[in-house]
N, C-alpha and C positions, 0 to 999 in steps of 0.2 A: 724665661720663656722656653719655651720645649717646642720642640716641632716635633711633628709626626712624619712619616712616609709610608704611604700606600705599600711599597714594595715590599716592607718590613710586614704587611699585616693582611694585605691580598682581600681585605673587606670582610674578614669573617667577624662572628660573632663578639671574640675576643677585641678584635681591633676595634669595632665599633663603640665596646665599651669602653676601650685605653682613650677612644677618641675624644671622647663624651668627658673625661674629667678636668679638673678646674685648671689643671697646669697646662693646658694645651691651647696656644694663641695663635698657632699659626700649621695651616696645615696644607701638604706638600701632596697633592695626588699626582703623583709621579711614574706608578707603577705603569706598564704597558707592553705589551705584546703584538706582534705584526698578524701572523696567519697570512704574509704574503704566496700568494701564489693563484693562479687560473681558479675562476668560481667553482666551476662546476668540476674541479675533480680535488681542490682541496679538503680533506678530511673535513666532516661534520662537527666532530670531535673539539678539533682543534679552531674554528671557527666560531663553535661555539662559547671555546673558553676567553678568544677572541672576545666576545660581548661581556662576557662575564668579568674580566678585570680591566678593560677598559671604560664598561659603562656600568657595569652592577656595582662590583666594589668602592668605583670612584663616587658614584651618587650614595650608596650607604653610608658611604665616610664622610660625605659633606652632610647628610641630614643627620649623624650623630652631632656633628664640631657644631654643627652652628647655633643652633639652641644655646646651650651651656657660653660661646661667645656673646651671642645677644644679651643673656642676662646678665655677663659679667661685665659689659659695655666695650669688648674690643676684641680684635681678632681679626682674621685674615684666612683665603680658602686659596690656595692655588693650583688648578689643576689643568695641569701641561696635556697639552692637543700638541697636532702638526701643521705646519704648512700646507699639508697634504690634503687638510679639512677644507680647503678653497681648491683645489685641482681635480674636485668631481668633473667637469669635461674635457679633461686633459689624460689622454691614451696613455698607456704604459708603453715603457720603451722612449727613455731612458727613466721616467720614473716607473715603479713596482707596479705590477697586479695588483689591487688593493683592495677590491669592491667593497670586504666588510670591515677592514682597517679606516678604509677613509669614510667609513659610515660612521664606526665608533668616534673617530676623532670630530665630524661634523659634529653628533650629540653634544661631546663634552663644549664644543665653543658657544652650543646654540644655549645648552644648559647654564653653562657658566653667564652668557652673556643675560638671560631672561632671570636670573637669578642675583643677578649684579642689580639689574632694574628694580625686581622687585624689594633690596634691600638697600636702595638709594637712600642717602638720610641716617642710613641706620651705622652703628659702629662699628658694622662688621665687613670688610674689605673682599670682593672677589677678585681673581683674576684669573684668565684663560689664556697661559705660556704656549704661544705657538712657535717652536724652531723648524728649523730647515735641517738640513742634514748636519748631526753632531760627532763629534769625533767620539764614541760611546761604541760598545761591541751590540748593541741593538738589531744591527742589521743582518749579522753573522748567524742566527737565528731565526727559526718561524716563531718561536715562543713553547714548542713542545720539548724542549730540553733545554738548558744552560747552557752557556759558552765556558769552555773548559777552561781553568783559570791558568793554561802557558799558552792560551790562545790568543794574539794579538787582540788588544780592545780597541783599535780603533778601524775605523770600516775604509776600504783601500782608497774611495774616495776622501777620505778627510774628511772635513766638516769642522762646524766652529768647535772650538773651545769648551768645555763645559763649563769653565769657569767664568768663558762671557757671557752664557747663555744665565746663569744664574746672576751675573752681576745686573743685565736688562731686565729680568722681571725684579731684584729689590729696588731698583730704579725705576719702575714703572710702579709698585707697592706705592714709594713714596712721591709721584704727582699723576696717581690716581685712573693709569690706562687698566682701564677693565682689558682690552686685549693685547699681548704685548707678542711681537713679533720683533725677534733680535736681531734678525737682519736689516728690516725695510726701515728703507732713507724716509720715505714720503709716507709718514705720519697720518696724513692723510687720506689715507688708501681706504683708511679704516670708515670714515667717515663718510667715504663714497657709495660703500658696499648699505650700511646705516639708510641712506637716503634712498639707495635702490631698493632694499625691504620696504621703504615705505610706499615708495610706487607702486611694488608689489601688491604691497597690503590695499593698498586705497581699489584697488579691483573686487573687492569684498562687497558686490552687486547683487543685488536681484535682475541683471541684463545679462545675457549672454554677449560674449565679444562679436565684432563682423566675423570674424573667419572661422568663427565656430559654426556659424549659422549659414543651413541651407538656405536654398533660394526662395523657397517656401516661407520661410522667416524673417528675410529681408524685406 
């Protein structure tokens, strides 16, 4: 079995077709980049590339691997989000400016996770790797340069392990958590969020709610 990684192939052309051949069972979209800083005056540029290997490369890479899995009858997609992707109404300070990081990171869990559904049954495995802060040079960077390599790799605040963070999702791989988040005790978390989509969804009326409606309406 071969794994791939995003990081190595940044979603181009090339990669998409390494991704696509028969020796690849399990693949790792791993690759990502911050673009942290204030909306409106971080570069275009770099925001942009923001989406582009967060959300471009990572979906090109899963719709080459998965095909060629399906028909081979096995396989596995993993592609690592954030914590960060559930803290859309939590201010920055102590965590990052983020607006278009934690928009890409929402996609990859919402994609991963509608993607896992749609392949229920089938023998090909998703999962959406959510960690918290990792001891990796990730954050030493916006993603417009590399971290020089006498450059400390671990960010001052610490963070787990890379080596637990990978040991939780092959343990989550095998009993089957489409979302695996390596820190959270309550397992359940997940499950809550699940039920409140569905509240959500069941509002899918032809009524308008009270509080939308003028008096005229009531």
């Amino acid at each position: 079995m071969e794994r791939v990684h995003l990081h190595r192939w940044h979603g181009n052309r090339a990669g998409a077709r390494r991704t696509a051949e028969d020796d690849v069972e399990l693949l790792v979209n791993n690759a990502g980049i911050n673009g942290y800083g204030p909306f409106a005056e971080t570069d275009t540029a770099l925001l942009e590339k923001v989406i582009a290997v967060n959300v471009v490369a990572l979906t090109r890479l899963a719709r080459a691997a998965v095909p060629g899995m399906l028909a081979r009858g096995r396989g596995a997609v993993v592609n690592v989000a954030s914590t960060l992707a559930f803290a859309g109404s939590l201010p920055p300070d102590p965590l990052p400016v983020r607006a278009v990081y934690g928009g890409t990171k929402g996609y990859v869990v919402t994609f991963s996770r509608t993607l896992a559904a749609e392949l229920e049954g089938a023998p090909v495995r998703v999962q959406v790797l959510c960690p918290g802060l990792t001891a990796t040079e990730f954050h030493l960077t916006q993603g417009q340069d590399p971290v020089a390599g006498d450059v400390a790799r671990v960010h001052d605040d610490g963070g787990m392990p890379v080596e637990d963070v990978v040991a939780a999702s092959l343990k989550a791989l095998e009993t089957g958590e489409v979302v695996c988040v390596p820190g959270l005790v309550d397992g359940e978390a997940v499950d809550r969020i699940a039920a409140a989509e569905f509240g959500l969804r069941s509002s899918s009326t032809n009524t308008l709610a009270p509080r939308y409606q003028y008096p005229a309406q009531q």
